[in-house]
C-alpha positions in Angstrom: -89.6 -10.9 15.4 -90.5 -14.4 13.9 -86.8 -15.1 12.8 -85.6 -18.1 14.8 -82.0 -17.1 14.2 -82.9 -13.5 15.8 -82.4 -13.7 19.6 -84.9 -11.2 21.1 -83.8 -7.9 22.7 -85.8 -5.0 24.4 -85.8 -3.2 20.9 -87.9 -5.9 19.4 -90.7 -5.0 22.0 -92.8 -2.1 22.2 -91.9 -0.1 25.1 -95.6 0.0 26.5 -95.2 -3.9 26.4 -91.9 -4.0 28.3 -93.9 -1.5 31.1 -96.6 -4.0 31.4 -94.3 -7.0 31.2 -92.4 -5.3 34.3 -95.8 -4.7 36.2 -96.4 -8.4 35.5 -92.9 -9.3 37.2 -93.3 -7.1 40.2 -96.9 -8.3 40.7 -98.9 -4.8 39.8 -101.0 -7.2 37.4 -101.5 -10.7 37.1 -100.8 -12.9 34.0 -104.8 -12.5 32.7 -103.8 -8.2 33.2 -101.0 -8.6 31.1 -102.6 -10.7 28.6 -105.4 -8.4 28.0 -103.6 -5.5 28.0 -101.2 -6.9 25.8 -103.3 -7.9 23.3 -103.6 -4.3 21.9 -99.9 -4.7 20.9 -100.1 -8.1 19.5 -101.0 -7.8 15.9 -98.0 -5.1 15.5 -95.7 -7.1 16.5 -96.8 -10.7 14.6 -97.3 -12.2 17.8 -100.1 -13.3 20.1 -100.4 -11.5 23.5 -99.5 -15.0 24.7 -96.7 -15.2 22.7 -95.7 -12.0 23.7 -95.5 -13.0 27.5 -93.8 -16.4 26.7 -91.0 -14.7 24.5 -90.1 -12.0 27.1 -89.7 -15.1 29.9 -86.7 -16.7 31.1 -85.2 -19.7 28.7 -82.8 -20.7 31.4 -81.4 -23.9 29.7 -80.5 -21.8 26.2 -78.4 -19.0 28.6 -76.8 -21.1 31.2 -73.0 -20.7 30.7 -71.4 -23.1 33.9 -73.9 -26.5 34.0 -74.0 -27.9 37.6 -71.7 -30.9 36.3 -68.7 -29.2 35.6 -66.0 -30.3 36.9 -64.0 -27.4 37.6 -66.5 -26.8 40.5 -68.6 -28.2 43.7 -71.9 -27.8 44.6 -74.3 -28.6 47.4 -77.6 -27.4 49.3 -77.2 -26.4 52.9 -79.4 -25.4 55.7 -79.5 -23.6 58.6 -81.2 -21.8 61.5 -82.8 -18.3 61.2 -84.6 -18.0 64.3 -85.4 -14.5 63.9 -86.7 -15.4 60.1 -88.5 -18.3 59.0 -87.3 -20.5 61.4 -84.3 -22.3 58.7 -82.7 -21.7 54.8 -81.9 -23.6 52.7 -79.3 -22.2 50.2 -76.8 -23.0 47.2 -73.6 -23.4 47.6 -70.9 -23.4 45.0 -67.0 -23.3 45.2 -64.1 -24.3 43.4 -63.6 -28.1 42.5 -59.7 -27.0 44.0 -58.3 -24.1 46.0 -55.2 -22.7 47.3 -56.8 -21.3 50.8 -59.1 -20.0 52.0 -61.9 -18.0 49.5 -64.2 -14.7 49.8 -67.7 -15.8 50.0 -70.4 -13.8 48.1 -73.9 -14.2 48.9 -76.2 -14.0 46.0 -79.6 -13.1 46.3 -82.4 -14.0 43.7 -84.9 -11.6 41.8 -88.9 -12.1 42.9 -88.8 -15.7 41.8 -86.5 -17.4 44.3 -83.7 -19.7 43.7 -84.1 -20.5 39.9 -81.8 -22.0 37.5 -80.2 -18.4 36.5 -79.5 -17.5 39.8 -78.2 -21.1 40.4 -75.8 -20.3 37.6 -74.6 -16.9 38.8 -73.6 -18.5 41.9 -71.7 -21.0 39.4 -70.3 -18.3 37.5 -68.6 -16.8 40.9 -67.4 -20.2 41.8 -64.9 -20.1 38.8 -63.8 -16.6 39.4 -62.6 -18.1 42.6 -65.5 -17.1 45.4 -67.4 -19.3 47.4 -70.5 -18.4 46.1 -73.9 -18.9 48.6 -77.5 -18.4 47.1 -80.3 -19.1 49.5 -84.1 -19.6 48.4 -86.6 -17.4 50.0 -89.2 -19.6 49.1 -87.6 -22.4 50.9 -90.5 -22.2 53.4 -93.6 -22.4 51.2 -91.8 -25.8 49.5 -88.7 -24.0 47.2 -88.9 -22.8 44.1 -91.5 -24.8 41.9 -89.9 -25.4 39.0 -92.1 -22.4 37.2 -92.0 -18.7 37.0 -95.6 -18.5 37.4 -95.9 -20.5 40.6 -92.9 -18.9 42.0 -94.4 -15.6 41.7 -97.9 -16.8 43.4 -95.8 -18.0 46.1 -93.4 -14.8 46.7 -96.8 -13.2 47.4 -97.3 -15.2 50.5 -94.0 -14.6 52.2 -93.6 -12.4 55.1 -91.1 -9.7 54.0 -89.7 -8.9 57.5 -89.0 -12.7 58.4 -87.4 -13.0 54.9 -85.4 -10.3 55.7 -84.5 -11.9 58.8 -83.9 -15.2 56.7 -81.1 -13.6 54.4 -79.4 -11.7 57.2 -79.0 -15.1 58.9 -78.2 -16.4 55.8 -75.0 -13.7 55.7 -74.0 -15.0 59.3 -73.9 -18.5 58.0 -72.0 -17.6 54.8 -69.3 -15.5 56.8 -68.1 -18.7 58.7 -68.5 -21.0 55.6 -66.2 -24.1 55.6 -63.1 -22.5 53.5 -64.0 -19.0 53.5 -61.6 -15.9 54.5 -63.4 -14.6 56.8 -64.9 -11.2 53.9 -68.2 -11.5 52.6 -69.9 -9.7 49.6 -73.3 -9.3 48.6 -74.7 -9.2 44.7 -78.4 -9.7 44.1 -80.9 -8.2 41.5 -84.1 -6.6 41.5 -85.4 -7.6 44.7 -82.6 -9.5 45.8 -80.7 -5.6 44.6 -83.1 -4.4 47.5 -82.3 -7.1 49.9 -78.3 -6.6 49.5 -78.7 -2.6 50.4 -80.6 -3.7 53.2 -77.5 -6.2 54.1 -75.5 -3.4 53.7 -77.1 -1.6 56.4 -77.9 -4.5 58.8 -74.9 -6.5 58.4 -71.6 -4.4 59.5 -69.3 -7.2 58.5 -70.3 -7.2 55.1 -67.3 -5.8 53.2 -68.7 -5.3 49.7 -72.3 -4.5 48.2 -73.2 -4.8 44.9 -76.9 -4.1 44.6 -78.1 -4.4 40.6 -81.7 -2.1 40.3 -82.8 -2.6 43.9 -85.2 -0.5 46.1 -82.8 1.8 48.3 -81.8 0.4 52.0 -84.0 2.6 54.5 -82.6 5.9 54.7 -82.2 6.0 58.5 -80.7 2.7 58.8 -77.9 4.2 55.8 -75.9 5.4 58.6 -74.9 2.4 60.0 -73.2 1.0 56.3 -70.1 -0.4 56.5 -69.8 -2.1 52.8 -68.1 -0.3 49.8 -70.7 -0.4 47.3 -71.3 -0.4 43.8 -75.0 0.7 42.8 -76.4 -0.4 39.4 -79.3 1.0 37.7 -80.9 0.7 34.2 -81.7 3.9 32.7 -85.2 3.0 31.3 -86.1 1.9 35.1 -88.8 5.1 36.5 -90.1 2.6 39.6 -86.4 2.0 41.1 -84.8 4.7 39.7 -87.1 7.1 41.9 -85.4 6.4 45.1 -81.9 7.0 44.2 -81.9 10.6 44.6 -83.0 10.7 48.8 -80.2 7.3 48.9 -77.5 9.2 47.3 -77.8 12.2 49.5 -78.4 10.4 52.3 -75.4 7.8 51.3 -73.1 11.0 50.6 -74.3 12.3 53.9 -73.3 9.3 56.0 -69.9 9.3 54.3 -70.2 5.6 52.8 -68.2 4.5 50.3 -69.5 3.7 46.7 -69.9 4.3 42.8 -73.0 4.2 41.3 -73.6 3.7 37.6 -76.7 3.9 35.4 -76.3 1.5 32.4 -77.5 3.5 29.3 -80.2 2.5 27.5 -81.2 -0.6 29.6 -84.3 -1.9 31.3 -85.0 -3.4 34.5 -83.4 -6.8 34.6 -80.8 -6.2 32.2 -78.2 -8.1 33.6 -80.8 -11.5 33.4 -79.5 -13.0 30.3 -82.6 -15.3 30.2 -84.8 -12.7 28.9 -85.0 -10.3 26.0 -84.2 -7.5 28.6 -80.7 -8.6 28.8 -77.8 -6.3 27.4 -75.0 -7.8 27.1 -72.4 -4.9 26.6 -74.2 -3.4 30.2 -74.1 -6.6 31.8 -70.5 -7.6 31.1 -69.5 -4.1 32.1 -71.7 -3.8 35.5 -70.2 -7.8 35.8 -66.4 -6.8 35.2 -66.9 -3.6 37.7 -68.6 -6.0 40.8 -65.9 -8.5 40.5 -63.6 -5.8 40.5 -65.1 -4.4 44.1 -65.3 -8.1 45.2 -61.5 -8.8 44.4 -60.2 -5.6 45.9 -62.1 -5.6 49.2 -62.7 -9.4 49.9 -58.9 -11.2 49.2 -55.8 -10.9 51.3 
């Protein structure tokens, strides 16, 4: 584990470490919970419980693959209203540099951190495939996101869900009528923002296409009222989200919506987050190729 040539996966970490790494990300413990009950593991693995935590956490600069300068694209931050939210967002926007008419929009909503560099270069990412790509920042509210994982997740414990909810279904609105948009709008988003783009899905009837990556399920009696074609990701190794897909898929089959779901073999939590050692990159590319595949059939012409 202490090759610098090796890049880290999830197989160079003891299981009970990536459980207890996930509890850390979804606020179950804090950082002194993980680092004591870390430390158990530490000698094992060569590695300080400290060093455990700080090699399983984003390096955003080493995995960015589109940098904000690149001329091929165009980027700004908007706001808006959200009246029924937090009062305004704030959001990313980024598009391509040139375009032959008008483009789907996708909305992409962050993980539990708000709007950090990786999601910032997702957004990128779809801007080159040739979608006007709109990421707003939960965390606009409490001051943006800080700059630090840490911070951001000390501060995603002081939003109020429901207005946030509010925030990003507003957010949808806003991206629909986008300068140079078509008119279709898709959602992708991951972890929570997976569980914010079923809730889209069920709140938002002119959404066209959901792709929700290892999100908590929409609420079941709001599944009725689903509109999108969706396509569901979920990592295999995954107990906490992969508990509510049985009551969604009967209740999804029930209401007659549209989708595919997939569990990505082997993976954890977060694979698709090629920041951190959880990433997999023959799952991601796959779950990637199949959500631009639902975005390009259902959001052009």
């Amino acid at each position: 584990m202490n090759d610098p040539k090796h890049r880290l996966t999830a197989a160079d970490f003891d299981p009970e470490i990536l459980k207890l790494f996930d509890q850390y990300v979804h606020g179950v413990i804090d950082r002194r919970g993980f680092l004591d009950r870390a430390a158990r593991y530490a000698t094992a693995s060569g590695m300080t419980a400290a060093g455990l935590l700080a090699a399983l956490s984003p390096d955003f600069a080493n995995a960015q693959k589109v940098p904000p300068t690149d001329a091929r694209i165009k980027t700004e931050f908007v706001e808006f209203a959200s009246p029924a939210g937090n009062g305004k967002v704030r959001a990313y926007v980024a598009r391509p540099a040139q375009a032959a008419g008008p483009l789907p929009v996708v909305l992409v909503v962050h993980e539990n951190r708000g709007l950090n560099p990786h999601i910032e270069d997702i957004a990128r990412r779809l801007a080159l495939d040739n979608f006007i790509a709109v990421a707003p920042d939960a965390l606009f509210t409490l001051g943006g996101y800080p700059g630090d994982e840490d911070k951001a997740r000390e501060l995603f414990g002081k939003l109020d869900l429901r207005k946030t909810a509010d925030d990003f279904v507003a957010a949808a609105g806003w991206a629909r009528t986008v300068a140079g948009g078509n008119g279709k709008l898709g959602a992708v988003g991951f972890c929570y923002g997976g569980g914010i783009v079923n809730l889209l899905a069920a709140r938002v009837p002119e959404l066209k296409a959901a792709a929700p990556f290892y999100g908590l399920a929409a609420p079941l009696d709001e599944v009725g009222k689903i509109k999108a074609e969706m396509q569901i990701v979920y990592a295999e190794k995954d107990d906490r989200i992969n508990a509510t897909w049985p009551s969604y898929k009967d209740t999804l089959e029930t209401a007659g919506v549209k989708f595919e779901a997939h569990v990505y073999p082997g993976t954890q939590h977060g694979f698709n987050n090629d920041t951190t050692p959880r990433y997999d990159e023959a799952a991601a590319q796959l779950a990637w190729s199949r959500t631009l595949a639902l975005f390009n059939r259902t959001l052009r012409g």
